[in-house]
C-alpha positions as CSV (number, residue, x, y, z in Angstrom):
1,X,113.1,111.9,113.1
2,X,114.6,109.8,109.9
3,X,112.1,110.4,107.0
4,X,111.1,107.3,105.3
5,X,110.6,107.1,101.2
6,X,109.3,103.7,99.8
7,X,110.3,102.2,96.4
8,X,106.9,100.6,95.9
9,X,103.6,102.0,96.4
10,X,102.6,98.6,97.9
11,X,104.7,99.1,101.0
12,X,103.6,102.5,101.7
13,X,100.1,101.7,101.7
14,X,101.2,98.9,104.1
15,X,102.6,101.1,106.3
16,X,100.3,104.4,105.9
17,X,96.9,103.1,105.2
18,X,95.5,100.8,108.1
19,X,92.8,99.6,105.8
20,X,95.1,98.2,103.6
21,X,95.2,94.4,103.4
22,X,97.7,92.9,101.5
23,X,96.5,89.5,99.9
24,X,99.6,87.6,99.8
25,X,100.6,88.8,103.7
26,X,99.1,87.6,107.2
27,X,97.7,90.4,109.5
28,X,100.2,89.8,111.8
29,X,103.1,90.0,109.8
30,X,101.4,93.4,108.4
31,X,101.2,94.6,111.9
32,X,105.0,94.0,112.8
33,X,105.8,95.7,109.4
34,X,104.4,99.1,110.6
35,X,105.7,98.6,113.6
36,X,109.0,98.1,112.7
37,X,108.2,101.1,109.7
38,X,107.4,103.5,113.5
39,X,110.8,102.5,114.6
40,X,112.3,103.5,111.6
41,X,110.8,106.8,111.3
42,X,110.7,107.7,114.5
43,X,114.7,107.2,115.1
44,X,117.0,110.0,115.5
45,X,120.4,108.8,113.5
46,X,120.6,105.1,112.1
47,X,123.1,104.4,115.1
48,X,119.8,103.5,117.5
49,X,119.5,100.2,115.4
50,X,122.6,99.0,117.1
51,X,121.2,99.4,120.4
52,X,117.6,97.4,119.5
53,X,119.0,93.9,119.4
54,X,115.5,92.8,119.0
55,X,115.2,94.4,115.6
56,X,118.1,92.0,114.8
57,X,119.6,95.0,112.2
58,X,122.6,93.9,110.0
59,X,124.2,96.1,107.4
60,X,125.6,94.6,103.7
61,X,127.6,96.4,101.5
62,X,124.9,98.9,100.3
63,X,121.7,97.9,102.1
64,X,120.7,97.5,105.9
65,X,118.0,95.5,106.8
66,X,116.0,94.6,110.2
67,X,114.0,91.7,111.2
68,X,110.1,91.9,110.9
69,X,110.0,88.3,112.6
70,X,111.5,85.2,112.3
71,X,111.1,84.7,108.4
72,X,110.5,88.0,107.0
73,X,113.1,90.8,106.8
74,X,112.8,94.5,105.9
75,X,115.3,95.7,103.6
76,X,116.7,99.4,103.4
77,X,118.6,102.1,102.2
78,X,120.0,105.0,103.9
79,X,121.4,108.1,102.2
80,X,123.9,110.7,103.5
81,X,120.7,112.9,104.6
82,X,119.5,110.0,107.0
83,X,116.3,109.3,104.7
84,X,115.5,106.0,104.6
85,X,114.2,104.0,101.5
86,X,112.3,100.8,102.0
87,X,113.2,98.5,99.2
88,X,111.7,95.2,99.9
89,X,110.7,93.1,102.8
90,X,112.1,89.6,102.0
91,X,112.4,86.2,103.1
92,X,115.1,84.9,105.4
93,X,115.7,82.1,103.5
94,X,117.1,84.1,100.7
95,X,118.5,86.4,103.2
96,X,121.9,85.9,102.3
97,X,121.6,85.6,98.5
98,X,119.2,88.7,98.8
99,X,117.4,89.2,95.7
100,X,117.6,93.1,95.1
């Protein structure tokens, strides 16, 4: 299992608390980010992204990032350990201009 680290308290509690209600996010798209979060964590190597075509994964020069659902994308970090950082879920809009 990948251990995941979250650069803002804001996403953690999105993903760890199931209370949590973000004000500015739609239940659904709340749900699919946990989801997405289990995958994550629950992966042996980064590798198995490749075979989930679903999650729609693409890698930039220093950041990966997977789809939540057709507009909203989370974006990542992995380190030489195989932790995984979640920096930011963004908009697929500014997808390829990301704003990190």
């Amino acid at each position: 299992m990948i251990q995941l680290i979250f650069k803002h308290k804001e996403l953690e509690y999105l993903y760890r608390d199931e209370d949590y209600r973000h004000r500015k996010m739609s239940y659904e798209i709340q749900r699919s980010y946990v989801k997405k979060c289990r995958y994550l964590e629950h992966m042996n190597s980064i590798q198995e992204l490749y075979d989930l075509k679903s999650l729609h994964y693409e890698k930039y020069k220093a950041y990966h990032s997977i789809r939540i659902n057709q507009q909203w994308r989370i974006v990542f970090d992995v380190d030489n350990v195989g932790k995984i950082t979640v920096i930011e879920i963004i908009d697929v809009n500014n997808h390829y201009q990301p704003n990190f």
